[in-house]
N, C-alpha and C positions, 0 to 999 in steps of 0.2 A: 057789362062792366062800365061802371061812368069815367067818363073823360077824363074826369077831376081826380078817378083813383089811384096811387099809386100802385105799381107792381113789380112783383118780386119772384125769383127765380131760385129757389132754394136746393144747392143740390147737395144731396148725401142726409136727408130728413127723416130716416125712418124710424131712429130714436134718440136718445142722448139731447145732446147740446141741438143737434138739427133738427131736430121735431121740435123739441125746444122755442127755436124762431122761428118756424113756421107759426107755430101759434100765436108767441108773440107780434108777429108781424100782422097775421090775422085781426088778432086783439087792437091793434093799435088803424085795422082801416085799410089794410094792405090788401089784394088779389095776390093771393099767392100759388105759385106751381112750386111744388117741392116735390123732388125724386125720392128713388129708392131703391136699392139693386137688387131687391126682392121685396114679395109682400110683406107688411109691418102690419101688424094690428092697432099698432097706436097710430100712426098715418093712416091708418082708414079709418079707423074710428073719428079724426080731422075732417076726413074730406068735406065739402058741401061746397055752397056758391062760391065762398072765400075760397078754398083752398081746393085747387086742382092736382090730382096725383099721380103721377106720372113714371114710371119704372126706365134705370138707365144704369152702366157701371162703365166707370168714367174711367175703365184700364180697358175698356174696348171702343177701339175710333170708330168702327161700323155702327154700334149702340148709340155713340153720341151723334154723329148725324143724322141717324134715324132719329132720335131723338130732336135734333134740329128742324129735320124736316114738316114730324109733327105738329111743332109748335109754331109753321108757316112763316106766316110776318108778324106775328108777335112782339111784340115790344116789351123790355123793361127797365124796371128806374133802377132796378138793382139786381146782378147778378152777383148770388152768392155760394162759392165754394166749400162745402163744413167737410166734405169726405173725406176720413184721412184715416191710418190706420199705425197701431204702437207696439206693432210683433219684436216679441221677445225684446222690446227698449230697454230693460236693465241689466242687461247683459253688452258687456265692452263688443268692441267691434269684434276681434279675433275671434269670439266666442258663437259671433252671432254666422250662420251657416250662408254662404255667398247667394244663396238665389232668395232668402228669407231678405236682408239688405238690401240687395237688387229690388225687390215687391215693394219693400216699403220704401226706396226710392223713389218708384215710379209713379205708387199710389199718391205721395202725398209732396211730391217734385212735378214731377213730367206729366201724370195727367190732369190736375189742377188747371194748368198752362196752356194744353193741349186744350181741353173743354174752352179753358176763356178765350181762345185765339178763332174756335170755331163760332162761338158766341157773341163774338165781337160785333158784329153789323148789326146782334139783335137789341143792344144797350143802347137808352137814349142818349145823346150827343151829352146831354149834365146827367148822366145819370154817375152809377157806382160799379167798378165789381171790386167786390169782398175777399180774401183770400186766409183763409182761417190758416194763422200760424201759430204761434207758439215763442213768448218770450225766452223758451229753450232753443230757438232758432236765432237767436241776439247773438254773433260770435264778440262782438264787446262786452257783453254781459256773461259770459260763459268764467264762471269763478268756481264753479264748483265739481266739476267734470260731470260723468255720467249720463245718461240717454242715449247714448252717443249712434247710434244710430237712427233714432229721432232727431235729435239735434239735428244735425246732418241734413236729413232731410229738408227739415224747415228751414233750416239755414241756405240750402240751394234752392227752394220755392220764393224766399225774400230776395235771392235774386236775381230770379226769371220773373222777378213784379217786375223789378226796377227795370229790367231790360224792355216787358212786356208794355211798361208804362211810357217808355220811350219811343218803343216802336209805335205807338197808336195815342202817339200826344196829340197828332192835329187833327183826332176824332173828337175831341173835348171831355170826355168823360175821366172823372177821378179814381184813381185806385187806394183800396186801402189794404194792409196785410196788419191779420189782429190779432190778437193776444183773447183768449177768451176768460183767463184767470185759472185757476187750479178749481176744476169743476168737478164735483159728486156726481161722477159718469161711472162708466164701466171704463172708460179708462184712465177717468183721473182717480178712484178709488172713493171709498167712503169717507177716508179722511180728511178729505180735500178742502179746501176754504168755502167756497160757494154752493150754493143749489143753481140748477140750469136755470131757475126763474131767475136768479138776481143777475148769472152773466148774460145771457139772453137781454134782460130789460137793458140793462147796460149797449150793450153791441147795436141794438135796434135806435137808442138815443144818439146812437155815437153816429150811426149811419145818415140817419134823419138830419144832425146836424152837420153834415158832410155834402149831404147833396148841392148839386149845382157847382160844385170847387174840384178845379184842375189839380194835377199832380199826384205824385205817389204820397202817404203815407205808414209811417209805423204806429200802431197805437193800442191800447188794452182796452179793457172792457168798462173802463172807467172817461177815457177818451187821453190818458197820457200818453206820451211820447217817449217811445223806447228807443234805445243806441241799436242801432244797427250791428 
């Protein structure tokens, strides 16, 4: 890999919006390692010099060490987090069954956090990590109700940035928690605003123009600035 290259640490890529950046990141010149908590066929069908593939599920801390340890002294310009999961989200809390809420707490709160805390030493001093939210996590923007155990989630992942970006200020790296837009995924639906190409291209611009800058960030896939 050349010195000059950037690289990037894609975790939760096996399809959707995170294979999505994998490529794009690929496309745009990146070395990229992107996970997967099982085999994908659109991730291997990815793999090559660009893009290393790597298997990890970031709700087991023995997986993500190993995982760590694999990757030796590796360095990257960007760790980025897409794993997250949206069980039973349209259904109000009381509805939703306590250890179904408890998963998707964990999944897309506490191991997010966990992964970047272990990862931390491996990010360069300007480099990024990424923390894929959801303008449903905005509790100032919540006017409409519903998700509410997504919400929720993403609302306690933005933060454990802010906390996580304080604790490891005088590493110098920037943190951002994004917004990827209402994406034609499996789980934003078909009717959703975007295709993965257009938020992907967006979030890889937004990244690119990021690098090298301290502090936390909230921002979408266009590079705006959402209320906390």
């Amino acid at each position: 890999m050349s010195e000059n290259r950037k690289s990037a640490l894609i975790v939760g890529a096996s399809r959707g919006l995170g294979l999505g950046l994998a490529a794009a990141f690929a496309e745009r010149g990146w070395h990229v390692t992107a996970t997967q908590r099982s085999p994908s066929p659109g991730l291997g069908a990815l793999a090559s010099d660009a893009v290393r593939v790597e298997t990890v599920d970031i709700d087991d801390d023995g997986a993500v060490r190993s995982l760590r340890e694999r990757l030796g002294s590796q360095t990257f310009d960007l760790i980025f987090v897409v794993a997250g999961v949206a069980t039973q989200a349209h259904e109000p809390i009381h509805s939703v069954p306590r250890a179904v809420a408890a998963q998707v707490y964990l999944t897309n709160a506490v191991s997010p956090i966990r992964f970047a805390e272990t990862f931390s030493d491996a990010l360069h001093p300007r480099g990024i990590l990424a923390l894929m939210s959801s303008i449903l996590g905005s509790v100032a923007l919540n006017e409409d109700g519903g998700w509410e155990s997504y919400r929720a989630s993403k609302a306690a992942l933005n933060t454990y940035a802010r906390s996580f970006e304080i604790r490891h200020r005088a590493a110098g790296f920037g943190v951002l928690v994004l917004h990827p837009g209402w994406v034609r995924t499996e789980m934003g639906g078909a009717d959703a605003d975007i295709d993965v190409e257009t938020s992907a291209a967006g979030l890889v611009s937004v990244i690119e123009g990021r690098l090298g800058r301290e502090g936390i960030a909230y921002l979408d896939y266009r590079g705006e600035t959402l209320a906390w």
